[in-house]
C-alpha positions in Angstrom: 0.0 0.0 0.0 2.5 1.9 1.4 4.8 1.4 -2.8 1.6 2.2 -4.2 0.8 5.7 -2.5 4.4 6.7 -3.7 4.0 6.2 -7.1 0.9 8.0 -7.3 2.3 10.7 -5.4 5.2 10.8 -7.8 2.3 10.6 -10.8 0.6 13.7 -9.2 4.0 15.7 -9.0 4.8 15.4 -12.4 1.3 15.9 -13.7 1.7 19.1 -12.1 5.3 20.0 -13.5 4.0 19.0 -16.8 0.9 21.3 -16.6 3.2 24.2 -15.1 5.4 23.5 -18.1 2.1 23.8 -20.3 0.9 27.1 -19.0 4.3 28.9 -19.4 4.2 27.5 -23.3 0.5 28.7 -23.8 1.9 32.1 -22.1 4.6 32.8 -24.4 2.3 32.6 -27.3 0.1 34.6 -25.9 2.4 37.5 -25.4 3.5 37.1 -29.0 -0.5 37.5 -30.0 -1.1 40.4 -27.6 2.3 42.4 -28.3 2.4 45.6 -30.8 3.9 45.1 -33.8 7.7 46.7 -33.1 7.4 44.4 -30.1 6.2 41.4 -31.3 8.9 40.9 -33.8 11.5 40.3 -30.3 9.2 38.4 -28.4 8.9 36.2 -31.6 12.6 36.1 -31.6 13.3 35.2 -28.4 10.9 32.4 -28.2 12.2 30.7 -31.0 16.1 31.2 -30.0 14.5 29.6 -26.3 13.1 26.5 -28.5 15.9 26.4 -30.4 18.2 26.2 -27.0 15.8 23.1 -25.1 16.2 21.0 -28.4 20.2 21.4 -28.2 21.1 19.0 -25.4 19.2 16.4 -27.4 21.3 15.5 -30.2 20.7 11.8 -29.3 17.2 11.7 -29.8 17.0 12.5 -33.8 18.9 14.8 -36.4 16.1 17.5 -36.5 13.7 19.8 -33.8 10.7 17.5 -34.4 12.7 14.4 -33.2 14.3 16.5 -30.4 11.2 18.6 -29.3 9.1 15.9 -27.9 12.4 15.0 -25.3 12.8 18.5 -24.3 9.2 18.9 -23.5 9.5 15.6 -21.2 12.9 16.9 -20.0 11.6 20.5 -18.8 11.1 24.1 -20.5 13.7 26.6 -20.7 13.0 29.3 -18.5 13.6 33.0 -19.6 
């Protein structure tokens, strides 16, 4: 019982770390959609050199970002 209730509790934390993860992604598109153009442009930027960075330590998992992307996901979001 006492195995069990661990590995649910371990399920529940990262459930939670992946849905953290989720609402920071979500958030960084929206403040592309909701910046002024100048602005948007380096938001836009900056996202895409912070994907570009969580796909790099994951040269193992495939040649390309799609093959990468899905690891880095599992593996944690880089913060700005």
């Amino acid at each position: 019982m006492t195995r069990l209730r661990i590995q649910v509790n371990h399920e529940l934390l990262f459930t939670g770390r992946q849905a953290d993860e989720l609402e920071q992604r979500i958030a960084r598109l929206e403040e592309i959609e909701a910046a002024p153009w100048p602005r948007r442009i380096g938001v836009r930027r900056r996202l895409a050199r912070d994907l570009r960075a969580s796909v790099a330590r994951y040269a193992w998992a495939g040649p390309d970002f799609t093959s990468r992307r899905p690891q880095a996901i599992g593996g944690g979001w880089s913060q700005r």
